[in-house]
MARDO-312957 format. One line per 4 residues: number of its first residue (from 1); their letters; for each residue y, x, z of C-alpha. Coordinates in pm, 1 decimal, padded with zeros to 6 digits. Each point is the difference from the previous one (the first is absolute). Layout:
NUM) A) Y/X/Z; ...
END
This chain:
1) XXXX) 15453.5/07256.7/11523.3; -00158.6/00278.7/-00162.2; -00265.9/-00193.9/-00215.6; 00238.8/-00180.3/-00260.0
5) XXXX) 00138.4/00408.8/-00089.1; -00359.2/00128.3/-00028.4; 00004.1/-00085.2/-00429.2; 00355.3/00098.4/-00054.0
9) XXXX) -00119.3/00391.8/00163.4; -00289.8/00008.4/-00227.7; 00227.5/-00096.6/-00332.9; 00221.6/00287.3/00158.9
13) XXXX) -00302.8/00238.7/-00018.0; -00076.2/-00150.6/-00367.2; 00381.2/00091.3/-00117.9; -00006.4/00349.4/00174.5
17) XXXX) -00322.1/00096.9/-00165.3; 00109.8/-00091.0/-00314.4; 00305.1/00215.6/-00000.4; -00226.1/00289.2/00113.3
21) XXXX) -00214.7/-00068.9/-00263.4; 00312.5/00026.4/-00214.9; 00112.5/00322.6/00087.7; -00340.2/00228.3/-00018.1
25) XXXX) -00142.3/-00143.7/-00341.1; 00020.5/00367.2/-00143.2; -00203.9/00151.5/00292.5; -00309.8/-00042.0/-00167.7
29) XXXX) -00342.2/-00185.3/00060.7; 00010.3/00095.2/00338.8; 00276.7/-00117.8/00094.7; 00000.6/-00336.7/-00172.5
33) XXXX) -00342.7/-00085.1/00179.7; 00144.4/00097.2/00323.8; 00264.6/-00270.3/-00097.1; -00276.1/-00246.0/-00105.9
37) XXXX) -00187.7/-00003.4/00333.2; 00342.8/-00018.5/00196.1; 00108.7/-00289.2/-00207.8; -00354.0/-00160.2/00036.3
41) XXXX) 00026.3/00031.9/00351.5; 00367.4/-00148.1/00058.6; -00079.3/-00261.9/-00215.5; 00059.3/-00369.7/00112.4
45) XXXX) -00295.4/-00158.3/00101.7; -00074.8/-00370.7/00063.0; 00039.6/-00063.2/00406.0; -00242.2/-00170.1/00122.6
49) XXXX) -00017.8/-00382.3/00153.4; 00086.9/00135.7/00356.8; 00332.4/00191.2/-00095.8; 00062.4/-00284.0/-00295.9
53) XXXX) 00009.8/-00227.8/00314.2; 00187.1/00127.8/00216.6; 00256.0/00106.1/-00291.7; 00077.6/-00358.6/-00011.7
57) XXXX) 00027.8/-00103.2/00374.0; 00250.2/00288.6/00049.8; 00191.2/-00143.5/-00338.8; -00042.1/-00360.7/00182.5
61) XXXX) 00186.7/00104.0/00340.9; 00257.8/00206.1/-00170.8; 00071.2/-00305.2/-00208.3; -00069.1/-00222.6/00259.3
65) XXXX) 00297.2/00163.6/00233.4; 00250.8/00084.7/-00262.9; -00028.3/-00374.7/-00070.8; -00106.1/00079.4/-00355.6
69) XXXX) -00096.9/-00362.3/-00229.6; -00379.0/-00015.0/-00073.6; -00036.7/-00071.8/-00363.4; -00229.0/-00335.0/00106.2
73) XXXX) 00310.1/-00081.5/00208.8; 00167.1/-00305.9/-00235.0; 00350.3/00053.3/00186.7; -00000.2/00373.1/-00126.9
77) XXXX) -00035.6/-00112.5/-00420.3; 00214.3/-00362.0/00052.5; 00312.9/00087.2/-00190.9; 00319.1/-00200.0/00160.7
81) XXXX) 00108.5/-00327.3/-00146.5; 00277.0/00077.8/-00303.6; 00331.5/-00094.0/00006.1; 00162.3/-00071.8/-00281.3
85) XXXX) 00302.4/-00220.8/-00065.9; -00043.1/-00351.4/-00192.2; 00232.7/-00253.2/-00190.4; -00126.8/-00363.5/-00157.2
89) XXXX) 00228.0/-00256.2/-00142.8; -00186.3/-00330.3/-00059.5; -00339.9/00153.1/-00022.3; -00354.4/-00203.0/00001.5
93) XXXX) -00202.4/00084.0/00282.9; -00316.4/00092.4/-00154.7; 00160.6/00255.1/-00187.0; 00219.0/00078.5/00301.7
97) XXXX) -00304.6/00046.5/00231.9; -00218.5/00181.2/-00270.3; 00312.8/00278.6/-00067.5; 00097.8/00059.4/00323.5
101) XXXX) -00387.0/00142.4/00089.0; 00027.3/00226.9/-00278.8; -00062.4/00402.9/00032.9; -00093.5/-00114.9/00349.1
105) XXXX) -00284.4/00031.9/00168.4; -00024.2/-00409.3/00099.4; -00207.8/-00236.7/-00203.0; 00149.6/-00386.8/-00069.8
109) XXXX) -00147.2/-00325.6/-00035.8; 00238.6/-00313.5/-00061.5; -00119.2/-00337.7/00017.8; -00045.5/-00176.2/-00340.1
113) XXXX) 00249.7/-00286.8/00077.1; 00315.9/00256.5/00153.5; 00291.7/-00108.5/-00203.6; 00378.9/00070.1/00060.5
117) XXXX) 00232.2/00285.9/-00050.2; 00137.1/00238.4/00211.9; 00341.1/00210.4/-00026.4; 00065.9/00267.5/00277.4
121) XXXX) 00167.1/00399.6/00044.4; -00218.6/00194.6/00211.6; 00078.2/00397.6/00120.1; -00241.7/00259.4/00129.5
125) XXXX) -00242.6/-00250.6/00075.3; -00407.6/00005.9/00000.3; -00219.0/-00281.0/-00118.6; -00072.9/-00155.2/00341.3
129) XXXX) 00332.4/-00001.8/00077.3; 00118.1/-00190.2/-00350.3; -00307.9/-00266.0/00083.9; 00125.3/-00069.4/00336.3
133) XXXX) 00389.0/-00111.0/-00154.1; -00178.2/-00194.7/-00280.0; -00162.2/-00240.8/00206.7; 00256.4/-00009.8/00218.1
137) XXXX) 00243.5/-00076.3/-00233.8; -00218.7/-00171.9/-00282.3; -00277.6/-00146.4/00246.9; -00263.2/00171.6/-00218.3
141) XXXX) -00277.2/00065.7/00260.7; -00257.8/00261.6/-00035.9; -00244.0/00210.7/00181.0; -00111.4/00310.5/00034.3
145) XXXX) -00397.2/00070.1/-00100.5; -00217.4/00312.3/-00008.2; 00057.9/-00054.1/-00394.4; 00378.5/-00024.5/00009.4
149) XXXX) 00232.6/-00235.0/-00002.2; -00101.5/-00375.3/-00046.1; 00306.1/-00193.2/-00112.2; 00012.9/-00401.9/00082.0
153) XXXX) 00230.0/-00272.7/-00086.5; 00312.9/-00131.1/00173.2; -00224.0/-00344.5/00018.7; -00167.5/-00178.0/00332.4
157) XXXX) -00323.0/00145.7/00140.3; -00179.6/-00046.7/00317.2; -00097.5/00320.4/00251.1; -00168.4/-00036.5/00331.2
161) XXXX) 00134.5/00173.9/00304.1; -00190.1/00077.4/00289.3; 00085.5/-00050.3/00374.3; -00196.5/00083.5/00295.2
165) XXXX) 00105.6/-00196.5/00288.7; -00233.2/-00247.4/00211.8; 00004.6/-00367.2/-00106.6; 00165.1/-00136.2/00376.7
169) XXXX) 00249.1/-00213.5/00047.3; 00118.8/00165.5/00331.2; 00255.5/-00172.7/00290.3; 00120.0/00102.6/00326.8
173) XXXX) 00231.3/-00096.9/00225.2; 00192.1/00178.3/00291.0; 00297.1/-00138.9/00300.7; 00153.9/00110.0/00273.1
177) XXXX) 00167.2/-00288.5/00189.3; 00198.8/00014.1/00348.4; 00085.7/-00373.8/00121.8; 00049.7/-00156.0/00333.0
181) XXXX) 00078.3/-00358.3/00085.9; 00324.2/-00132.4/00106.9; 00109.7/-00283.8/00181.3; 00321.6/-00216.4/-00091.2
185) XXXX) 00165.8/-00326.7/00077.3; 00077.5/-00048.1/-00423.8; -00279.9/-00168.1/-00246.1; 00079.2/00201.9/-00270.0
189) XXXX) -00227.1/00337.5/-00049.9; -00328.0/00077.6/00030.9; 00040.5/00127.3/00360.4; -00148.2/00370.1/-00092.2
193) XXXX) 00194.0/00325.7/-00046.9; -00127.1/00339.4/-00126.2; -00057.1/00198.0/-00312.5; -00287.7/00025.0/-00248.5
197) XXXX) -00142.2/00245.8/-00304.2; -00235.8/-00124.2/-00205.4; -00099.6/00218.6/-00263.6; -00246.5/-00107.6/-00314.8
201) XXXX) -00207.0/00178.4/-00281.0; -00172.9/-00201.6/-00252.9; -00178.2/00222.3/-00296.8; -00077.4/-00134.0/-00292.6
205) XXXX) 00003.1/00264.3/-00249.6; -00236.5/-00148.6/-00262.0; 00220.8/-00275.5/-00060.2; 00293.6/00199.9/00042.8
209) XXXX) -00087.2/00240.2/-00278.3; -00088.9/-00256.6/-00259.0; 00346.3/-00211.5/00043.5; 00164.6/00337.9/00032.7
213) XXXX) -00156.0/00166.7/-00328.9; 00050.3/-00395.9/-00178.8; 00354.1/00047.7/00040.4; 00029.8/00299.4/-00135.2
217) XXXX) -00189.2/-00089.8/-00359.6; 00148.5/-00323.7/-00027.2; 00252.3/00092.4/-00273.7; -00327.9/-00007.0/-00259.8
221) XXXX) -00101.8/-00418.2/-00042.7; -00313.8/00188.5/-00066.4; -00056.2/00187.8/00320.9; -00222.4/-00094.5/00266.9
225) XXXX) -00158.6/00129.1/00316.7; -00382.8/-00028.2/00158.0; -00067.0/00146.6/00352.8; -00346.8/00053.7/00097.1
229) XXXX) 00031.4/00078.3/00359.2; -00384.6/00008.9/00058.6; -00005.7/00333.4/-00291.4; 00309.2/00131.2/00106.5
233) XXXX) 00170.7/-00021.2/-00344.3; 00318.0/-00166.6/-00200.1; -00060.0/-00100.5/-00324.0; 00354.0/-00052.4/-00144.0
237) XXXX) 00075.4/-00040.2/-00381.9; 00354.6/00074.6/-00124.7; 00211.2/00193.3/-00238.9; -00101.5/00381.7/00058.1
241) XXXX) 00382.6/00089.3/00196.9; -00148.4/-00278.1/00217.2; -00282.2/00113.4/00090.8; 00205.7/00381.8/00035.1
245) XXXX) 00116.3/-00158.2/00270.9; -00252.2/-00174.9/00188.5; -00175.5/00306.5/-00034.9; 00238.6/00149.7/00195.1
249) XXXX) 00028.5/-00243.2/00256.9; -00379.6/-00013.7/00051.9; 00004.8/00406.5/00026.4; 00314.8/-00018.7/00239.1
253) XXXX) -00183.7/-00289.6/00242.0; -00316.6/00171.4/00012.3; 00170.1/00288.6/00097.4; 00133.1/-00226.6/00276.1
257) XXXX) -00245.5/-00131.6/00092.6; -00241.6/00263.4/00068.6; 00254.5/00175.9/00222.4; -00149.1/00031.4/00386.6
261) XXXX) 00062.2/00029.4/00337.1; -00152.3/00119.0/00295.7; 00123.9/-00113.9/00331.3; -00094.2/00213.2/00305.2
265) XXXX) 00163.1/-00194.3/00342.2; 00008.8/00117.1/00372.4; 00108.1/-00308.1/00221.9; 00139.5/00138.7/00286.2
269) XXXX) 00060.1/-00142.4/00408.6; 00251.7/00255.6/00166.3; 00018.9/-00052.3/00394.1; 00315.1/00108.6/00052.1
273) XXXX) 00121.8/00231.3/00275.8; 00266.0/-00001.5/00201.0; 00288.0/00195.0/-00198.9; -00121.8/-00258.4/-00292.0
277) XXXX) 00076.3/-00365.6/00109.0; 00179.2/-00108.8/-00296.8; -00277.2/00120.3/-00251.3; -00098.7/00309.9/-00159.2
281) XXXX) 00316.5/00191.4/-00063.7; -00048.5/00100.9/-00371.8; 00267.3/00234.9/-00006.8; -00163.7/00308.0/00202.0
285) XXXX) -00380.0/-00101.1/-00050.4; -00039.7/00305.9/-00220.8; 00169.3/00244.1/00269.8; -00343.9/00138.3/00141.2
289) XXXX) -00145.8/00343.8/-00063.4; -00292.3/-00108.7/-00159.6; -00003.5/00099.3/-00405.5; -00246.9/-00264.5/-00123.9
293) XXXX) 00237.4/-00201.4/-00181.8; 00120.3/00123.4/-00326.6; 00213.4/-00126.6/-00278.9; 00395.0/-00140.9/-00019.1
297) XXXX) -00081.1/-00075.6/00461.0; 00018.4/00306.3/00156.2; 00101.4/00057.8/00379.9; 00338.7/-00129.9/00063.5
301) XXXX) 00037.8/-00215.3/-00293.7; 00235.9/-00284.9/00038.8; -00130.5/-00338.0/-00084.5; 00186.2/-00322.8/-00102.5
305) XXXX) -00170.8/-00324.8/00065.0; 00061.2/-00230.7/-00154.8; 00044.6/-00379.2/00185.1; -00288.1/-00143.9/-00116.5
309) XXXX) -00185.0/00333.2/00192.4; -00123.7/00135.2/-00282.0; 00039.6/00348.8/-00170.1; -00178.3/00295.1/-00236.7
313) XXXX) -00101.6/00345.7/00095.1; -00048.9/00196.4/-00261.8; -00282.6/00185.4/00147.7; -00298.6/00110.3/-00242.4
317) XXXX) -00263.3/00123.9/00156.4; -00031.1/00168.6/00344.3; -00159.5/00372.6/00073.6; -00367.3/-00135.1/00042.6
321) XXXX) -00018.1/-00210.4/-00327.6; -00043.0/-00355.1/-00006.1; -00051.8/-00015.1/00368.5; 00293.8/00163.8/00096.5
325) XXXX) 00215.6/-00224.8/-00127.1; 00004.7/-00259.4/00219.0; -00157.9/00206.3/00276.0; 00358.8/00237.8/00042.1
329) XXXX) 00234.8/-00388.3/00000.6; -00273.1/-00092.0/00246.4; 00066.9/00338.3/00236.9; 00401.1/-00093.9/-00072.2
333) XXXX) -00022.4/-00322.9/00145.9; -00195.3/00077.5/00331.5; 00302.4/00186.8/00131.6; 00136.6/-00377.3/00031.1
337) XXXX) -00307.2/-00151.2/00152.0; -00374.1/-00014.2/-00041.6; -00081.6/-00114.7/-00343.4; -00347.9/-00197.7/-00033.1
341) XXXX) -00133.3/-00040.1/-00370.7; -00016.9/-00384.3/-00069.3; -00167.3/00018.6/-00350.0; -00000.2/00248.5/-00301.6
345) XXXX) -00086.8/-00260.4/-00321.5; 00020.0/00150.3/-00348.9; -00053.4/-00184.0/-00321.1; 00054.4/00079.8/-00340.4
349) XXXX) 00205.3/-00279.1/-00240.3; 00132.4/-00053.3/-00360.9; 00354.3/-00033.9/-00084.1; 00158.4/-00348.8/00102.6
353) XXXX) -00336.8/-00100.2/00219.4; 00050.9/-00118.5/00318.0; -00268.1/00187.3/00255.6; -00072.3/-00124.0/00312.6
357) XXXX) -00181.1/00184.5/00247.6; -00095.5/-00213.7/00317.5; -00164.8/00127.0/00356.1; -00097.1/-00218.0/00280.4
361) XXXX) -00127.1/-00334.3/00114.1; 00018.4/-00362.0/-00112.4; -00056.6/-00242.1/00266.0; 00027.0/-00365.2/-00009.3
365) XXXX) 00222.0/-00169.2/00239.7; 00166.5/-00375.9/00033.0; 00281.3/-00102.5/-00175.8; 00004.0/-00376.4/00046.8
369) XXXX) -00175.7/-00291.6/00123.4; 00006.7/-00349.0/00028.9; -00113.6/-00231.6/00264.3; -00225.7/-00293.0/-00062.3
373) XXXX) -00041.5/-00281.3/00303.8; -00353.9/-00119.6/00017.6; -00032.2/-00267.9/00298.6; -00343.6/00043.5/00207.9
377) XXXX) -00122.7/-00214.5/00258.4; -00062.0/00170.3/00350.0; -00117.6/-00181.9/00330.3; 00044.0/-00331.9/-00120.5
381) XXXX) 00368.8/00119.6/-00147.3; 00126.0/00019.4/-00333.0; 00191.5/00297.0/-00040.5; 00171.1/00228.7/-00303.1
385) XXXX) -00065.5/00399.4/-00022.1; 00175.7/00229.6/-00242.0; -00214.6/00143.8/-00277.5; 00190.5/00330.9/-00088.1
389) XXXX) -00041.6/00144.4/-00377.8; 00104.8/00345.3/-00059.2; 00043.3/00140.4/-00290.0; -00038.1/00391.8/-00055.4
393) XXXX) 00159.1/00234.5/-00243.2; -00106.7/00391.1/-00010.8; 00265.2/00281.3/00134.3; 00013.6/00344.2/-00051.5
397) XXXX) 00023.7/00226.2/00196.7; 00062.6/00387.4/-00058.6; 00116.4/00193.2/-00265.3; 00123.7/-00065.2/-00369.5
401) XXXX) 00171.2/00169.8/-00252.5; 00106.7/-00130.4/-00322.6; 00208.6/00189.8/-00247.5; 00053.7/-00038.0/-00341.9
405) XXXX) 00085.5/00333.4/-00238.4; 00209.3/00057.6/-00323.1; -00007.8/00291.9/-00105.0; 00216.6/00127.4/-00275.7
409) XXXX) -00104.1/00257.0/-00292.9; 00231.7/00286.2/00176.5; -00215.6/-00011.0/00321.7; 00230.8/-00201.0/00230.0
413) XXXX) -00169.6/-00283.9/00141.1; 00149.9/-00314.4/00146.2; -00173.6/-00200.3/00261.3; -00024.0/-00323.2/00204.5
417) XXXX) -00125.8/00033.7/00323.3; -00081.3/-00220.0/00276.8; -00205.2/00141.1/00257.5; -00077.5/-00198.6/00332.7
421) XXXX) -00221.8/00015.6/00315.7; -00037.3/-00298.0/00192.3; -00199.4/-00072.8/00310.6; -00096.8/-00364.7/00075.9
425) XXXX) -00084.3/-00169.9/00334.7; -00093.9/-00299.1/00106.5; 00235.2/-00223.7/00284.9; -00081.8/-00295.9/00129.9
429) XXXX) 00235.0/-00290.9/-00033.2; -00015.6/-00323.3/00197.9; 00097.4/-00300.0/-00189.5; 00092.1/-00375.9/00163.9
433) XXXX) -00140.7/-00296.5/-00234.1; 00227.7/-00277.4/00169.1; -00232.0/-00176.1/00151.8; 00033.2/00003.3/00356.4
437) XXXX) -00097.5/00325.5/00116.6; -00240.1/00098.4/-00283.8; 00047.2/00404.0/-00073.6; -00144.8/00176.8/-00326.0
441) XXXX) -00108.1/00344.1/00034.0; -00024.2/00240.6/-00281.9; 00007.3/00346.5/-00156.6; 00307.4/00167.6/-00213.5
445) XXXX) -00003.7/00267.5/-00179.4; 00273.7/00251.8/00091.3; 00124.3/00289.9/-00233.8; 00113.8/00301.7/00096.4
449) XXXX) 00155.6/00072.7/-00384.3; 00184.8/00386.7/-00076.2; 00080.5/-00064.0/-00360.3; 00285.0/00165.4/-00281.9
453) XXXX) 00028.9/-00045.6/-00353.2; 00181.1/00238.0/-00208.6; 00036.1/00138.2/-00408.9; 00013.8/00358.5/00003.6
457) XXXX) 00008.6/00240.6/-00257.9; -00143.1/00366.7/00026.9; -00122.3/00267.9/-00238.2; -00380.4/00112.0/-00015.1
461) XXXX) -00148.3/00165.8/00320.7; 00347.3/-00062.8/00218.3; -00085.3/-00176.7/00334.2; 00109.9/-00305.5/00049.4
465) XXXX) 00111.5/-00137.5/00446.8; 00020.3/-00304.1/00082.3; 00094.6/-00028.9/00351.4; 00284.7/-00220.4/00264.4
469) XXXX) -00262.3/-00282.7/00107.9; -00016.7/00056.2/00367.0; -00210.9/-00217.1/00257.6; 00039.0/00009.0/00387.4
473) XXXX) -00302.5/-00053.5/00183.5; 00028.3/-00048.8/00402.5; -00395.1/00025.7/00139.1; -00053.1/00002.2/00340.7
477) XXXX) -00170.5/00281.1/00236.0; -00171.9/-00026.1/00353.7; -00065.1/00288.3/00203.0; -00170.6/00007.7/00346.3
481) XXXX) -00082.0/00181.3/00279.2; -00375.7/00125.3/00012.5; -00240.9/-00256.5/00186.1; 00282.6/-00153.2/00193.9
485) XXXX) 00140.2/-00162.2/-00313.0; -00314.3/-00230.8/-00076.2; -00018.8/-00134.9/00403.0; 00014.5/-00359.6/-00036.4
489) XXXX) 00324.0/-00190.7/00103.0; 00117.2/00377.1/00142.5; 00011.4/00142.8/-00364.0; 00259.8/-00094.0/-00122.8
493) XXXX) 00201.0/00201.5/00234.7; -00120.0/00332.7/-00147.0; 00019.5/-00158.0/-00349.4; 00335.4/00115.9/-00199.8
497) XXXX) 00054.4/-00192.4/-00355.1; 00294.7/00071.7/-00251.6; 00122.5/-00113.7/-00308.2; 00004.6/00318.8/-00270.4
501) XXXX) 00240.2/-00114.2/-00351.1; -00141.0/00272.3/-00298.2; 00139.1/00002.2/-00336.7; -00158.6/00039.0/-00356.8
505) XXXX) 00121.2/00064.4/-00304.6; -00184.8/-00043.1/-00334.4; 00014.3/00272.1/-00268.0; -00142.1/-00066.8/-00355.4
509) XXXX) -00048.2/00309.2/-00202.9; -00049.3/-00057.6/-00373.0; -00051.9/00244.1/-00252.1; -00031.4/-00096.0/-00358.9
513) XXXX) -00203.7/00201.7/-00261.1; 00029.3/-00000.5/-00379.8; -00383.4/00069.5/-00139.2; 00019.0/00283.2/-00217.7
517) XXXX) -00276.4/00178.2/-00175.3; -00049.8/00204.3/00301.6; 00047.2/-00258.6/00258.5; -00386.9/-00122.1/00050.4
521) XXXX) -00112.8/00429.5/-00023.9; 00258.5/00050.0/00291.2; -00179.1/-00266.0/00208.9; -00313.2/00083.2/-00082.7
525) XXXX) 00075.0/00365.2/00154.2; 00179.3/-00130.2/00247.0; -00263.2/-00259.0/00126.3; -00276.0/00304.9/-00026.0
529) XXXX) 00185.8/00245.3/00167.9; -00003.0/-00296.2/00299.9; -00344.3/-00076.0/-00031.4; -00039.9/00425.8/00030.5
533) XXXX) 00189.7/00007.1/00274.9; -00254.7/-00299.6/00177.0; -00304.9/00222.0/-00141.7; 00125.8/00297.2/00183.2
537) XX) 00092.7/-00171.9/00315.6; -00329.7/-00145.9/00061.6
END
């Protein structure tokens, strides 16, 4: 700090030696060349290019962290827009839009065919703000150039928007349905009981958008509206507050559009213990001493659940990161029984698309048949045989999630889930023809279907349970005595068999994710601290 005060010490020196000067002119010769050698010694002289250098750096970083303006800087010399007040009773436009740009530092242009007049009483306003009410009020339209203002004509023109959003013409379809048969003496009915949810998407948003954006131009006979789908852009032509507003709506359903969601998903089988034979009890899962989970759940939280056995935890993220999270509900739920990992799917979806993420096996089994007669001749005989035809149809058989997620500009996000794991079998069934003894053997296929569908609503990084679908499964267990168990016919006598009844519970764990701009960077360093972790393992 001592380089930028080096000049204003020698100019110091300079004014001091002149005063000294001053005061012994009448000591003779002598005495005034004494004074000329000290004043040619204290003399300024021109620093050289190191000290000129490092003059200026130590000027930069003083400026730099008062937070002085740079004179290159063009925010520093930009003067604020004037305010001024304004009154105009029945004035032509050109001569309205040439005045009001004058001792201002904005340029105008006005388009040779602007006609009309214009009568307004304006206060303490700037010349942005006095173009905004004009068109608004008088529909004049203009825009804003690196040359000034460019004023256009309250007359029909044509603008293309753009859109980015995939030419597909997307459909899914979802149900949950619960019947059984019924029998009854009366004719009238169809003989089945249940319930059933069927829930559809259909997206069309191509077609949507050019009806949508038709209807709201259709006050100009002139107006009309081109999609191009395949370039992603909406010509529309239409009086200029017209196309103000599909300009907005385009802006607002972009915005929409590109909003997305990532969808991380532990499916859960609890074996329940003893203490826990009517299902998980929510209410004390988070009374453990473990401190893993974080967020609105905390040990000894009370829970409601809901009926349809669904609820939010407004957990965020758990001590160890990503991992955590799920890891410390995991560590909750074994103090209820030993908890076994079905499937952890994650996939990433736009707002309003249905994602489905599927794991298992299709296998093809018989759903139907028919029976042909052929008649054969055997030994003389002439006899009939039955020809069977079976018809097969694929069945799944594992695990599939599909949800479908709105999410809404305030980071709430609204979703339909249907998660279900089914396990199929095959039985065989034994069917009579009615002809004599004749007997048709075949295959069925057998589901084993644990299934919910539910709308839920939850903010951004909250954890989503889905839980209440509980299966009892009896398997049976031999046990025998050493050597004397396996004797033939004598065996059995050392052989001890029992039935065992075990029950399961399900547990879906869903947490939603807005994707912000730091969304992907905390994956990424999430993913390579895991792939760290492998590295230093092995």
């Amino acid at each position: 700090m001592n380089a930028p005060l080096r000049p204003v010490r020698l100019w110091l020196g300079v004014a001091g030696a002149a005063v000294l000067l001053g005061a012994c002119a009448s000591s003779g010769d002598r005495a005034q060349e004494r004074s000329d050698r000290a004043a040619d010694h204290l003399a300024p002289t021109e620093p050289d290019e190191q000290v000129r250098q490092e003059d200026q750096a130590s000027t930069q970083a003083l400026d730099d962290a008062l937070g002085a303006p740079g004179l290159g800087d063009p925010l520093a010399l930009q003067p604020e827009d004037p305010r001024f007040d304004i009154t105009a009773d029945g004035v032509g436009a050109r001569e309205f839009f040439h005045g009001l740009v004058e001792d201002t530092p904005y340029n105008v242009v006005v388009h040779p065919d602007l006609e009309g007049e214009l009568s307004l009483t304006l206060r303490d306003v700037s010349v942005p703000e006095v173009m905004d009410t004009v068109r608004e009020i008088y529909g004049y339209e203009y825009k804003q150039a690196r040359t000034g203002f460019l004023i256009l004509p309250a007359r029909p023109r044509a603008e293309v928007f753009h859109l980015d959003y995939l030419n597909v013409h997307r459909s899914g379809h979802s149900g949950t349905r619960v019947t059984s048969g019924e029998i009854t003496g009366e004719d009238d009915g169809d003989g089945v009981i249940g319930s059933r949810v069927d829930t559809a998407s259909n997206s069309d948003l191509w077609g949507q958008v050019e009806e949508t954006v038709s209807r709201m131009i259709d006050d100009d006979d002139t107006a009309s509206v081109v999609a191009s789908p395949q370039a992603g852009t909406l010509a529309v032509r239409g009086m200029p507050e017209s196309l103000r507003r599909v300009e907005a709506f385009v802006d607002r359903l972009q915005g929409s559009l590109n909003r997305q969601v990532i969808l991380e998903a532990r499916i859960l089988e609890v074996e329940l213990g003893d203490d826990f034979q009517a299902g998980i009890s929510w209410e004390s899962l988070g009374r453990h001493d473990g401190q893993a989970l974080e967020g609105s759940f905390r040990p000894g939280d009370n829970l409601e659940l809901s009926s349809a056995g669904v609820f939010n935890i407004g957990i965020t993220r758990g001590q160890d990161g990503q991992r955590g999270f799920f890891e410390g509900f995991l560590r909750a739920l074994e103090q209820q029984g030993d908890v076994q990992v079905l499937s952890t799917p994650q996939v990433s979806t736009l707002n309003n698309q249905k994602a489905v993420i599927k794991a298992g096996t299709d296998s093809f089994y018989q759903t139907d048949f028919s029976i042909n007669y052929r008649t054969v001749e055997v030994g003389g005989q002439t006899t009939t045989q039955p020809e069977l035809d079976p018809d097969f149809e694929p069945f799944f058989s594992g695990i599939a999630l599909d949800v479908t997620p709105q999410i809404e500009e305030s980071g709430w996000i609204n979703l339909h889930v249907q998660p279900s794991v089914t396990e199929v079998r095959e039985r065989e069934r034994t069917l009579r023809t009615g002809r004599g003894d004749d007997e048709v053997r075949f295959s069925l296929a057998e589901s084993d279907v644990r299934q919910s569908d539910s709308i839920v609503r939850a903010r951004s990084g909250e954890m989503i349970v889905i839980g209440g679908l509980i299966e009892e499964r009896e398997q049976q267990e031999t046990s025998r005595v050493p050597l004397l168990g396996r004797v033939p016919l004598l065996g059995w006598l050392f052989t001890q068999e029992r039935q065992e009844s075990s029950k399961y519970e399900l547990v879906i764990l869903l947490r939603p994710r807005v994707v912000g701009e730091d969304t992907w960077a905390g994956e990424l360093e999430e993913h390579s601290r895991r792939i760290q972790g492998l590295y230093d393992h092995y």
